[in-house]
N, C-alpha and C positions, 0 to 999 in steps of 0.2 A: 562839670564833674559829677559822677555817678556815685550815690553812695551804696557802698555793701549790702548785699541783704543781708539782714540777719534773720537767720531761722532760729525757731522754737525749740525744744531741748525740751524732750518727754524723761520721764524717769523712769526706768525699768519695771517696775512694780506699775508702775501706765501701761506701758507695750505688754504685758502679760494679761492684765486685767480685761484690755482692750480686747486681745487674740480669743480669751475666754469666753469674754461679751458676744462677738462674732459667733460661738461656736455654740449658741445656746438655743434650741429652737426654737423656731417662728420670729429669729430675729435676724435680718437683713446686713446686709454689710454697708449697700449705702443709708441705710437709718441709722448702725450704729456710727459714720463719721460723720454724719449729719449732726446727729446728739452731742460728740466730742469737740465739733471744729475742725476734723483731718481730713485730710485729703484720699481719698481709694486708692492712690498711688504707694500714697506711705504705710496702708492699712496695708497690701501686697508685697512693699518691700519687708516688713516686718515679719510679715507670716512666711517671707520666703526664709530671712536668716533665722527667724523662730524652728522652721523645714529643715535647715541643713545644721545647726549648732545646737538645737534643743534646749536644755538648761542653760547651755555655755553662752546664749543668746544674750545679747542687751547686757554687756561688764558692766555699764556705768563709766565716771568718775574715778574711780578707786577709793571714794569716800565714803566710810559709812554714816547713815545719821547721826548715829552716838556721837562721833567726834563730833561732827558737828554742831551737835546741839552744845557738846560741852564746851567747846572753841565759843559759842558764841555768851553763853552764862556766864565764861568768864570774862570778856569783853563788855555784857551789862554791867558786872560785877563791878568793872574801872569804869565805865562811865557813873555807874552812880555816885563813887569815890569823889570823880573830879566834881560832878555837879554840887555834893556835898562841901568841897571844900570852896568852891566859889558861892554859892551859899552863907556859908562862915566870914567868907574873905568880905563881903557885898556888906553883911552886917557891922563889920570889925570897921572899913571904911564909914561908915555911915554913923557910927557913933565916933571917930574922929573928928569930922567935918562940923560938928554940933558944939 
């Protein structure tokens, strides 16, 4: 049985940064995927949809950071809750058992 490949998933703000890099003098395209890890293939497919869609290039996700950073604070926020109550719970056992 063959497993899937899975490919890597760059962020928008990557493939722009990157296109940038590329455009800056005296610097090469295969050095800058050299320096990245990418491949010249995807450095070319990039700069082609960069070519035809401009700004509209690279949607993403449809997630912005923000939420996400705040999806995830509040998700620390219940972890520490429970850790806290297991915590309480660990000691409240421990002085029973005595």
């Amino acid at each position: 049985m063959t497993k899937k490949k899975r490919y890597k998933r760059y962020s928008p703000e990557f493939k722009r940064e990157t296109l940038k890099r590329t455009a800056e003098e005296g610097i090469t395209d295969v050095e800058v995927c050299e320096e990245l890890g990418i491949s010249a293939r995807q450095l070319r497919r990039w700069r082609d949809e960069y070519r035809l869609l401009g700004d509209e290039a690279f949607p993403g996700q449809g997630k912005s950071r923000d939420e996400e950073l705040t999806k995830l604070k509040r998700e620390l926020a219940k972890v520490k809750q429970e850790r806290d109550f297991l915590k309480d719970a660990a000691v409240f056992f421990a002085k029973e058992s005595k």
